[in-house]
C-alpha positions as CSV (number, residue, x, y, z in Angstrom):
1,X,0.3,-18.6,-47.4
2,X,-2.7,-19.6,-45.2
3,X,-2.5,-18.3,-41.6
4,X,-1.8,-21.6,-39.2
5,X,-4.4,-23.2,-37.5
6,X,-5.2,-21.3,-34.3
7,X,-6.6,-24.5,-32.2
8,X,-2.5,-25.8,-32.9
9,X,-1.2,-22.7,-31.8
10,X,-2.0,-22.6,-28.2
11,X,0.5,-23.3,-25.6
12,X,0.3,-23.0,-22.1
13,X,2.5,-21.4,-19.9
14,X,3.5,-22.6,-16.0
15,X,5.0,-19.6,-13.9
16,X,6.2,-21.1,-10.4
17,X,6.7,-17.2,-9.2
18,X,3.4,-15.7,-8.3
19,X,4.4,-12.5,-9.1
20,X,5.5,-13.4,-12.6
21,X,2.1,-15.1,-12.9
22,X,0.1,-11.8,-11.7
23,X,2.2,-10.0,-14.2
24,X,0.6,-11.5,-16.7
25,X,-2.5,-12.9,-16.1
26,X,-3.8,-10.0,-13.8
27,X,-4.5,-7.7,-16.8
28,X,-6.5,-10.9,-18.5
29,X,-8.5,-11.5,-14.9
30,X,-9.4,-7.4,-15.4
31,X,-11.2,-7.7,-18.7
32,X,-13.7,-9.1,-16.6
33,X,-13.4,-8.0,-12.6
34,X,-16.3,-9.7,-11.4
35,X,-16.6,-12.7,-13.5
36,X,-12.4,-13.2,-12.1
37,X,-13.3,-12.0,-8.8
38,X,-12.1,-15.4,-7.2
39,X,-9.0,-15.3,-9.1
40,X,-7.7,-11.8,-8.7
41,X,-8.7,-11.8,-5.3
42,X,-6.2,-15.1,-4.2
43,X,-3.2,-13.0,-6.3
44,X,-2.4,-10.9,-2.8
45,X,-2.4,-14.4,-1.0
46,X,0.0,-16.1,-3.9
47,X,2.4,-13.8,-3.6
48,X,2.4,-13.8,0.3
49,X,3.1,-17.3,-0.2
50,X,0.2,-18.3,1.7
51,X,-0.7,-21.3,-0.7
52,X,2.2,-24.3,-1.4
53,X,3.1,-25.4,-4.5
54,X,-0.2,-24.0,-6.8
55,X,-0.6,-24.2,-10.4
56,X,-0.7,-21.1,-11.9
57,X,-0.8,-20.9,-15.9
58,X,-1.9,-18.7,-19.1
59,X,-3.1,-20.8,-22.4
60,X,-1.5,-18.2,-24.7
61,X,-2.4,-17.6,-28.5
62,X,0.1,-17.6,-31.1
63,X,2.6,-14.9,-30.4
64,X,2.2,-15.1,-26.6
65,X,-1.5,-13.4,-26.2
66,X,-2.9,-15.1,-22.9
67,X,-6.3,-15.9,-23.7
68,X,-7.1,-17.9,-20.0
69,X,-5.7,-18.2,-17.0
70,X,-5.7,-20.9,-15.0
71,X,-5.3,-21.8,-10.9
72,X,-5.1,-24.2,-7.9
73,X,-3.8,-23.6,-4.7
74,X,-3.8,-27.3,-3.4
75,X,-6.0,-29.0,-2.2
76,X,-8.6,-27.2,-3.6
77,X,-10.1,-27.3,-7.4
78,X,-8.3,-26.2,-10.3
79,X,-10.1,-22.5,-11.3
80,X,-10.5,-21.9,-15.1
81,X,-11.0,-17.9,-15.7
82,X,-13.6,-16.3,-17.9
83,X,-11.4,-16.2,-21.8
84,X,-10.6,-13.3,-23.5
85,X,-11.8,-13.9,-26.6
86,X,-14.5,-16.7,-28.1
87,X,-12.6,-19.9,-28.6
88,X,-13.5,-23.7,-29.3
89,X,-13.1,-25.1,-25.5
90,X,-11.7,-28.1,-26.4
91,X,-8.7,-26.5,-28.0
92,X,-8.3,-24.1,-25.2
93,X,-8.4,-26.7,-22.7
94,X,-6.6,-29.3,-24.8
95,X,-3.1,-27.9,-23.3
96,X,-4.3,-27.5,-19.7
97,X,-5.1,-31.0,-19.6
98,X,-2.1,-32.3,-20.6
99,X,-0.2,-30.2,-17.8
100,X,-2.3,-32.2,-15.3
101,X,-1.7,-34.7,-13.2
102,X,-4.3,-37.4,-12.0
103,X,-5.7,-37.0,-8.4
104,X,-7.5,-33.0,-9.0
105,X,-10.3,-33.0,-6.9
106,X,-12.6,-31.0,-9.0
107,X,-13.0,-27.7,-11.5
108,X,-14.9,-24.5,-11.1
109,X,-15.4,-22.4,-13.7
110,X,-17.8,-20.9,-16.7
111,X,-20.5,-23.8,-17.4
112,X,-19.3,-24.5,-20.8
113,X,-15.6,-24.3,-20.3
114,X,-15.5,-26.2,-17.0
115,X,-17.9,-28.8,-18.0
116,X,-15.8,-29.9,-21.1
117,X,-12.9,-29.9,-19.0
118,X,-15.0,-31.8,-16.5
119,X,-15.8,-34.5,-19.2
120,X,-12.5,-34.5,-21.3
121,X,-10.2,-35.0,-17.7
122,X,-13.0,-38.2,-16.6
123,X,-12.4,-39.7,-19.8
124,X,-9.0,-39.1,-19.7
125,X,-8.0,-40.6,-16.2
126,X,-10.7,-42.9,-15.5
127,X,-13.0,-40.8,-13.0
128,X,-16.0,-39.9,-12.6
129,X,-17.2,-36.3,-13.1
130,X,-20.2,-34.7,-10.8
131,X,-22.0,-31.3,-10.8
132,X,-21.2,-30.3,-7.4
133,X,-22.6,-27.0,-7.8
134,X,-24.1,-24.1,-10.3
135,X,-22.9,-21.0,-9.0
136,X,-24.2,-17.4,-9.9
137,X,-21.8,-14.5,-8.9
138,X,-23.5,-11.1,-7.7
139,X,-21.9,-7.6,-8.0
140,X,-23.4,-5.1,-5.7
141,X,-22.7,-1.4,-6.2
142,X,-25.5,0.5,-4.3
143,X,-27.1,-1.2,-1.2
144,X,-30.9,-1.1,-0.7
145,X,-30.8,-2.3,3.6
146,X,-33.6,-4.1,4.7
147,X,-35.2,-2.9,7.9
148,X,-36.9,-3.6,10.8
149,X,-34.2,-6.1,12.0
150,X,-33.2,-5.9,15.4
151,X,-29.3,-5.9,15.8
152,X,-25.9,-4.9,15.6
153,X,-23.0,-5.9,13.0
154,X,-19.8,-5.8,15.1
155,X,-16.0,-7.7,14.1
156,X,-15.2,-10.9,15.1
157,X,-12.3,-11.4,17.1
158,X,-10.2,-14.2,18.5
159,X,-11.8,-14.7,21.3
160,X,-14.7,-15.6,19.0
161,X,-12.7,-18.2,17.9
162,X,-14.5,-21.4,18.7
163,X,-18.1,-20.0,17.7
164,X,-16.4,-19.5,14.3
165,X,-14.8,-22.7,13.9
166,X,-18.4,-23.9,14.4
167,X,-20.4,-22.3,12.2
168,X,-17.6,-22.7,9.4
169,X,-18.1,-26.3,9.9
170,X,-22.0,-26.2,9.9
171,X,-21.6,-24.0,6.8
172,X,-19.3,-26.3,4.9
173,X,-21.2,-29.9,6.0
174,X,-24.4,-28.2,5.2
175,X,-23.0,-26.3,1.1
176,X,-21.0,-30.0,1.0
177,X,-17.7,-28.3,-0.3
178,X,-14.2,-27.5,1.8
179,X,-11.9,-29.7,3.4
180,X,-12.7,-30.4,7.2
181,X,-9.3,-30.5,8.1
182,X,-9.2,-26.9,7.2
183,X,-12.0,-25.1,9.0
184,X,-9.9,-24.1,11.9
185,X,-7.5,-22.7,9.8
186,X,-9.5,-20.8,7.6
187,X,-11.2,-19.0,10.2
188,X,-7.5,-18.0,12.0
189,X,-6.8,-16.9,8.2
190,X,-9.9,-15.1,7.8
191,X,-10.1,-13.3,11.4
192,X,-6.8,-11.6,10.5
193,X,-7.6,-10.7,6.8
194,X,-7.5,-6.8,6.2
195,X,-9.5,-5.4,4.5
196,X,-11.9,-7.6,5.2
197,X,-12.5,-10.3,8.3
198,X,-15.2,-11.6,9.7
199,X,-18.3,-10.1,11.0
200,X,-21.6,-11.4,13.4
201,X,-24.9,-10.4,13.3
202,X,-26.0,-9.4,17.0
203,X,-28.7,-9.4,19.1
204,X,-28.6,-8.4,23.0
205,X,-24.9,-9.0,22.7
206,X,-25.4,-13.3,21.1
207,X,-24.8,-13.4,17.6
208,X,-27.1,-15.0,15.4
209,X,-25.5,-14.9,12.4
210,X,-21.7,-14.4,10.3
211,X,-20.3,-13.1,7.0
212,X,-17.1,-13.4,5.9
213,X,-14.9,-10.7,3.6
214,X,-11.6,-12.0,1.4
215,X,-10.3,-11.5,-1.8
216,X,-9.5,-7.9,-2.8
217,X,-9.7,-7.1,-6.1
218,X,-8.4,-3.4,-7.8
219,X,-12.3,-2.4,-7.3
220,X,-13.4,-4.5,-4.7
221,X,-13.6,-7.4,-2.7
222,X,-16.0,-10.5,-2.2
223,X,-18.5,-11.1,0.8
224,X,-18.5,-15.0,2.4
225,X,-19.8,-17.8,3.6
226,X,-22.8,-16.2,4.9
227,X,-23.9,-18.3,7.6
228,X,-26.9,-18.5,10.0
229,X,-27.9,-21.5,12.5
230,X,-31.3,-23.1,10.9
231,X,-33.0,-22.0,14.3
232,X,-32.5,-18.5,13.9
233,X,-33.4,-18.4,10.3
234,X,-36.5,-16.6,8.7
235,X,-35.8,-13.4,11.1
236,X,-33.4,-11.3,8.1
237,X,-30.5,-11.3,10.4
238,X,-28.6,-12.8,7.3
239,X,-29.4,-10.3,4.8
240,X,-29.0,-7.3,8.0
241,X,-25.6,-8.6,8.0
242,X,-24.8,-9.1,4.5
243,X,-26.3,-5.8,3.6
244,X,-24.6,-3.6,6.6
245,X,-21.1,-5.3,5.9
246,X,-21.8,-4.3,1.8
247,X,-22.5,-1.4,2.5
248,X,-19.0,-0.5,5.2
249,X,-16.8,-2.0,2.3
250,X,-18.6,0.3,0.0
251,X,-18.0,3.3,2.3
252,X,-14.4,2.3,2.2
253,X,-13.9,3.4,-1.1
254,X,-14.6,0.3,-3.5
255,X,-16.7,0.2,-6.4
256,X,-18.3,-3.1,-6.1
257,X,-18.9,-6.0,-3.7
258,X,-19.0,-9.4,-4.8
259,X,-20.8,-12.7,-4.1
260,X,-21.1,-16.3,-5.2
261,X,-24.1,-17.9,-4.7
262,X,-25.5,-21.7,-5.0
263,X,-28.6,-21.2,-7.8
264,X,-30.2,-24.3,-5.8
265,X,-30.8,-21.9,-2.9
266,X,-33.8,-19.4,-4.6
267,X,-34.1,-17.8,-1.1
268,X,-30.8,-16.7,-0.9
269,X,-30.3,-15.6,-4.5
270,X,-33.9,-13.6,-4.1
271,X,-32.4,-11.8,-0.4
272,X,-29.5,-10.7,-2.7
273,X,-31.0,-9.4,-5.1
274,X,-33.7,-7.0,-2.9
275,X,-29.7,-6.0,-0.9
276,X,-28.9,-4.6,-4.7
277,X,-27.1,-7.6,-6.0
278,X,-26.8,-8.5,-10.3
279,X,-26.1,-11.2,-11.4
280,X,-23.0,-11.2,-13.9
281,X,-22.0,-14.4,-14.3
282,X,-22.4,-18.1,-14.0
283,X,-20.4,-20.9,-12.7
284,X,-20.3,-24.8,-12.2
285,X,-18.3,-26.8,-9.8
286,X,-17.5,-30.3,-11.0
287,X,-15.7,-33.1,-8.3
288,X,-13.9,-35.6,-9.2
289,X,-14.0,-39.6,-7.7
290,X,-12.8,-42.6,-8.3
């Protein structure tokens, strides 16, 4: 008897409990920590219930082997994680989109697998599809710090509040992506994340620049926005900070330190790189408009 089709026997699964969901997808995500770095690291915020009403789902194999998982914590994009196993992306997508509703605001995920979602959800409702980003995410396991910066890193607080809503805003108009109506509120989310937070640059006592830590993962945890005013640019404050703060969550006992970065931006992806940042994996960010 011939063994069935395996493009007709893929299912997906909803879980409305985020622990359930970990459960599951969580040893998928770990095949590949860094490339799931943005996955595993909203799991701890899922099940704090931090996010309402997300999508969470695994497109499972015959006999219930997840082979993707699959997120969106409203209102941001639906994230596609890296497969377990080679598979035609149009059948592995082919049950997520029919899960979905119209009205997603975009997709981010690997280039193949996120633009033929991209393409196969435009056709499908009417909208149009746009590269909003290609993203390369760095894992950093030894830093190499620049020097001759002058500075300080120190914590940000609340009373830094303000300053932070700010440069959150400056940083989202300027990278195009977020939700204004958020900025406040990520910063109050961020200030009180632990481990991580967020962290200025100093110079006599004025910051001049900020970096951002969320998302643990089993072995580590991922560094942003990275953020410095265009006046006080070209001094390496921004890559002081990045590399000082990699290096304290290092000392803290983690194995790796992650980062996403925009591959339009060569200066940033070359400062990375000379902190001790690899590049692992490759990511594009689609939004979808009318």
């Amino acid at each position: 008897m011939p063994e069935p089709d395996a493009s007709l026997a893929l299912t997906l699964t909803r879980f409305h409990d985020p622990t359930a969901f970990a459960r599951v997808a969580e040893p998928l995500m770990l095949r590949d920590e860094a490339a799931n770095c943005l996955q595993l690291g909203l799991l701890d915020a899922l099940r704090a219930g931090q996010y309402r009403e997300p999508f969470l789902a695994t497109v499972d194999a015959y006999g219930s082997q997840p082979l993707l998982s699959v997120m969106m914590t409203p209102p941001y994009r639906l994230i596609l994680g890296e497969p377990a196993a080679e598979r035609d992306a149009a059948a592995l997508l082919a049950p997520v989109l029919d899960a979905l509703p119209a009205g997603l605001p975009g997709v981010l995920g690997p280039v193949d697998l996120s633009g033929c979602f991209a393409e196969a959800y435009a056709r499908r409702h009417g909208v149009s599809a746009t590269l909003a980003m290609a993203e390369r995410i760095y894992r950093c396991e030894r830093v190499t710090p620049p020097s001759g910066v002058a500075g300080r890193m120190r914590r940000a607080t609340a009373a830094d509040l303000e300053l932070l809503v700010a440069w959150r805003r400056a940083f989202r108009e300027e990278a195009a992506t977020g939700d204004p109506a958020s900025d406040r509120e990520a910063v109050e989310r961020d200030l009180s994340q632990d481990p991580g937070g967020l962290w200025f640059w100093e110079v006599d006592g004025e910051p001049v620049s900020m970096a951002g830590a969320r998302g643990p993962t089993p072995s580590g945890i991922r560094v942003g926005p990275v953020y410095t005013p265009p006046e006080l640019r070209g001094r390496g404050y921004a890559g002081a900070l990045v590399g000082a703060l990699t290096q304290l969550l290092l000392d803290e006992g983690r194995r790796f330190v992650f980062l996403f970065t925009d591959l339009a931006n060569p200066t940033s992806n070359a400062l990375y790189q000379r902190l001790g940042y690899r590049g692992v994996a490759d990511r594009s960010v689609y939004d979808f408009s009318a």
